[in-house]
C-alpha positions as CSV (number, residue, x, y, z in Angstrom):
1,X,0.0,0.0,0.0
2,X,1.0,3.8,-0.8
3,X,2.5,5.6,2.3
4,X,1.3,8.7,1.1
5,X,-2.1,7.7,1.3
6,X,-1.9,6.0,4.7
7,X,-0.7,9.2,5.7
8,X,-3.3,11.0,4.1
9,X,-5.8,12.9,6.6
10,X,-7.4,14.9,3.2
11,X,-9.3,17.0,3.3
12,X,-8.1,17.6,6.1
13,X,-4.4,18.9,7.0
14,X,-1.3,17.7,9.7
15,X,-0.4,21.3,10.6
16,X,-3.7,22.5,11.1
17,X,-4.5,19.3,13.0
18,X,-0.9,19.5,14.8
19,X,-1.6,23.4,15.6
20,X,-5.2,22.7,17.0
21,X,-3.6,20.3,19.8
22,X,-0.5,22.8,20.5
23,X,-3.0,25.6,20.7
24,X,-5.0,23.3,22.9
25,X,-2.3,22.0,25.1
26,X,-1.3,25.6,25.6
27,X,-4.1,26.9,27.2
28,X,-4.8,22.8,29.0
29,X,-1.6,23.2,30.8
30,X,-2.6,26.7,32.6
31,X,-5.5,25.4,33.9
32,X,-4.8,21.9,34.6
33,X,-1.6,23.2,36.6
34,X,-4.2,25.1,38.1
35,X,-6.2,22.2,38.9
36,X,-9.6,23.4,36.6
37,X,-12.1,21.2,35.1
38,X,-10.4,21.6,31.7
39,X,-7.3,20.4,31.2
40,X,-4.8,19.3,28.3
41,X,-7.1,16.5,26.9
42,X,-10.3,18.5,27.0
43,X,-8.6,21.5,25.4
44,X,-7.0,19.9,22.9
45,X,-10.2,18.0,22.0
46,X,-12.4,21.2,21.6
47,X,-10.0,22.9,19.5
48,X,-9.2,19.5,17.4
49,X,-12.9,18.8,16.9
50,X,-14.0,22.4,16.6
51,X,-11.4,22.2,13.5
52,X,-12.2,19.2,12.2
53,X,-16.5,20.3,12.1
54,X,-15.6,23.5,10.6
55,X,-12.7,22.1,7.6
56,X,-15.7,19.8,6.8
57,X,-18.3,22.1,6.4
58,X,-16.1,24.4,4.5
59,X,-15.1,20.9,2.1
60,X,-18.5,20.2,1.8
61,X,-19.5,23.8,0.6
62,X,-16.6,24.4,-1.8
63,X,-17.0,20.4,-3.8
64,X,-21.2,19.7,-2.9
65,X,-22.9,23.2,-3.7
66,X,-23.6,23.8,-7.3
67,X,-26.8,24.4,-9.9
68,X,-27.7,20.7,-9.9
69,X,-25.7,19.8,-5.6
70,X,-26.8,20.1,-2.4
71,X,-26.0,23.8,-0.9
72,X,-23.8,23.9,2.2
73,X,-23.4,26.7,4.5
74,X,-20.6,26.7,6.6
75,X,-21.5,29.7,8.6
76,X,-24.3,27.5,10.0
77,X,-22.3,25.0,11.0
78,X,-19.9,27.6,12.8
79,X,-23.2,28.6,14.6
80,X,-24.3,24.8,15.6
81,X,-20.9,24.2,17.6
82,X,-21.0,27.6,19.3
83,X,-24.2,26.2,20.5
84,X,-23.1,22.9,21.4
85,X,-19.5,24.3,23.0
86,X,-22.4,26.7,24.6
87,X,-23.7,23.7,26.3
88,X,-20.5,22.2,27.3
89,X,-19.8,25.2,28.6
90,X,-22.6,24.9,30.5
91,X,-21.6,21.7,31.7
92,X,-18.7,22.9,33.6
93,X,-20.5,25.4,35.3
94,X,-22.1,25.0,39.3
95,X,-23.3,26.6,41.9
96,X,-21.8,25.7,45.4
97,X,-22.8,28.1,48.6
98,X,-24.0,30.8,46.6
99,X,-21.6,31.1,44.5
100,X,-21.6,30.3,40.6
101,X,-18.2,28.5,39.9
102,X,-16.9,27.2,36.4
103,X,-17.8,30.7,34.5
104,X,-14.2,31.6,33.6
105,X,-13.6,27.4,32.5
106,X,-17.2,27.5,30.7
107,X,-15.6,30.8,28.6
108,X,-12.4,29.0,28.2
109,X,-14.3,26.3,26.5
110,X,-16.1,28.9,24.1
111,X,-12.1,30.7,23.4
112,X,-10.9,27.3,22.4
113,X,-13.8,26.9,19.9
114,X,-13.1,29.9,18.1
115,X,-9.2,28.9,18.1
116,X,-10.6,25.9,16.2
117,X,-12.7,27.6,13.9
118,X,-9.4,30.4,13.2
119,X,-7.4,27.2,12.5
120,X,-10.1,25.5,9.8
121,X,-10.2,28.9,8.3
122,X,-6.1,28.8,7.8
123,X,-4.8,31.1,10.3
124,X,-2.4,28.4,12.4
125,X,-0.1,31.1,13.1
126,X,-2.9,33.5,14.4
127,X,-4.3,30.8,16.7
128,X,-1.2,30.0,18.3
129,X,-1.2,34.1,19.1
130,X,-4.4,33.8,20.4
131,X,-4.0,31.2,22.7
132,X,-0.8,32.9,23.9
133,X,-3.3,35.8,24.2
134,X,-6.4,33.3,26.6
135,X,-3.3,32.2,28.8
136,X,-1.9,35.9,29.0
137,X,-5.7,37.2,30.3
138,X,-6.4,33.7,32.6
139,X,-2.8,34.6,34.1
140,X,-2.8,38.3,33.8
141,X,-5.8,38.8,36.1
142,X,-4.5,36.1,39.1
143,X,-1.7,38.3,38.8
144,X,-4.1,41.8,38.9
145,X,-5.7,40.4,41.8
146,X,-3.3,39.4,44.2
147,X,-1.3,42.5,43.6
148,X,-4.6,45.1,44.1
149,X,-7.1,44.6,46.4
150,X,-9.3,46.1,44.2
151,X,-9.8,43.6,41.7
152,X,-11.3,42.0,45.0
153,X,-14.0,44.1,45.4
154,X,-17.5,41.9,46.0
155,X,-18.4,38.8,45.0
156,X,-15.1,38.3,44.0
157,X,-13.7,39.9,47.7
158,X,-16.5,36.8,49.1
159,X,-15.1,34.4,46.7
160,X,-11.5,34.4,47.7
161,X,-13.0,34.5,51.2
162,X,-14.6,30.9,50.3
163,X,-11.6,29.6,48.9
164,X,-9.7,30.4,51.7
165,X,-7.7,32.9,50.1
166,X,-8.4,36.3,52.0
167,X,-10.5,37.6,54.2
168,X,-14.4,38.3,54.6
169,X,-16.2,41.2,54.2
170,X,-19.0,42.4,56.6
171,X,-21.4,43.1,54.0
């Protein structure tokens, strides 16, 4: 048999494919170091099978749409996984004591999707930015809030009270 077409993923493609699980890992390691609901795996899943839905659709539109074909939108197919990442999201999401935890995991899951759909369009480059970009705001604002109190103000000021990580307010 052929190598090349053992090898063969068409129509699908080995960097983009490669890309969506380094984009994935990248943003999996920050929050399974952190101990979150989604780590490597489930990153690199969403952004893997985000890409692989959306380089379908967009196969299926540009070789099954014609006068006398089916026609394929792959704008609706973009808008079915938001909705179903919009339920996985979801997923990760609970309340505990009052509190609503999972929200910042739940938006992770929706960043990775559009990573995935940024890769299928053929932007690998720009995705791997982007991820750099999730990691630098899910970082960025640990950083913003230990340094200021006043990114503790609230909910989130009760929050870190819950988790054991500052004190209570009176309110």
């Amino acid at each position: 048999m052929n190598l090349e077409l053992i090898l063969s993923v068409a129509p699908f493609d080995w960097a983009a494919i490669g890309t969506a699980i380094l984009c994935g890992t990248i943003i999996g390691v920050e929050r399974q170091l952190r101990g979150k609901p989604v780590g490597i795996r489930t990153s690199s899943l969403i952004t893997l099978g985000t890409y692989i839905f959306i380089a379908a659709s967009l196969f299926a539109a540009s070789h099954f749409s014609g006068p006398e074909k089916v026609v394929t939108d792959p704008s609706r197919i973009i808008g079915q996984v938001i909705t179903g990442i919009g339920f996985l999201g979801a997923g990760v999401m609970l309340a505990r004591d009052g509190f609503v935890l999972g929200v910042t995991s739940a938006a992770t899951i929706w960043a990775l999707a559009s990573i995935g759909v940024v890769i299928a369009i053929g932007y690998n480059l720009v995705a791997i930015k982007l991820s750099l970009v999730v990691i630098v705001v899910l970082v960025g604002v640990d950083v913003l809030e230990d340094y200021s109190q006043s990114f503790t103000r609230g909910v989130h000021k009760k929050y870190q009270s819950w988790r054991g990580k500052g004190k209570a307010s009176s309110d």
